[in-house]
N, C-alpha and C positions, 0 to 999 in steps of 0.2 A: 488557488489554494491558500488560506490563512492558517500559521500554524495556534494555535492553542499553547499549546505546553510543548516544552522540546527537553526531554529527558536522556541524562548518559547511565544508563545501567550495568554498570562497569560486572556486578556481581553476574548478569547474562549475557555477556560483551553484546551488548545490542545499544541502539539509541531508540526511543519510545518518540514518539511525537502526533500530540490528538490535534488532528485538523479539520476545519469547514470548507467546504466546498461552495459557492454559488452559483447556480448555472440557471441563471433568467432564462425563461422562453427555451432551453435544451434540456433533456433527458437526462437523468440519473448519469456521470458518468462511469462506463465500466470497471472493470479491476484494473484491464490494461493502462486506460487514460489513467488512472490513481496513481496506477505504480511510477507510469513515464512523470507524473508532477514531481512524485517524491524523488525520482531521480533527479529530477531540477533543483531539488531545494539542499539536497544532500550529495552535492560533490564528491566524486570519489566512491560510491555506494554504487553494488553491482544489481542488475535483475533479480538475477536467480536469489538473492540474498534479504527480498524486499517483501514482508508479506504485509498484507492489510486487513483487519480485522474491526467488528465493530461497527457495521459501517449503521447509519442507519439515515432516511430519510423522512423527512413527516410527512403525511399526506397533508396534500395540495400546497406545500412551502416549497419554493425552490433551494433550498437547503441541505446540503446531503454532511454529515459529521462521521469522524471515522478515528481509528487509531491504527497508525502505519508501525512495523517493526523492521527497523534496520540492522542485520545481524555484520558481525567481521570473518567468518565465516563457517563453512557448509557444516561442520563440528557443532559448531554455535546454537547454529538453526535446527538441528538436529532434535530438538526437544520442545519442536513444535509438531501438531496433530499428522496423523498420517491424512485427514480429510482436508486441511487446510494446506499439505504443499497438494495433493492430489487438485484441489481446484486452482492454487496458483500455476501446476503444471499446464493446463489446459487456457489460462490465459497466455501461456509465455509463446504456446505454441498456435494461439489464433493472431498473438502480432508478428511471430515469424511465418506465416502464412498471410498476412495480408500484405507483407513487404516483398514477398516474392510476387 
């Protein structure tokens, strides 16, 4: 994951950060693989707290671009879509089913 831009948006306590992906010869990576990067890249930043948005791939480029939102917390994030925590719930709970 290369980051692009790495934003403090102090006025939404969040941190912004538009990132590329390259993934030669593999598959789009999921929301989960996304989120665990962003966890990499931002120390101290929790799951539940990470949402990804944006994402987009071009056909036939191995290239996938995106914009991650790091919030400080669950208040924070609270003024995000009720369809975008609904689908990051469903990731959080296909990588706590694949580690059991």
């Amino acid at each position: 994951m290369e980051i692009i831009d790495r934003k403090d948006n102090s006025l939404l306590n969040r941190v912004e950060i538009k990132f590329t992906l390259n993934h030669d010869s593999e598959p789009t990576p999921s929301l989960t693989e996304m989120i665990n990067m962003v966890l990499k890249l931002e120390p101290g930043s929790k799951r539940e707290l990470i949402y990804i948005k944006n994402v987009n791939t071009r056909f036939g480029m191995p290239r996938t671009s995106g914009l991650a939102l790091i919030y400080s917390s669950m208040e924070d994030a609270s003024i995000e879509p009720e369809y975008i925590k609904s689908r990051h719930k469903v990731s959080e709970e296909e990588s706590k089913g694949g580690n059991e």
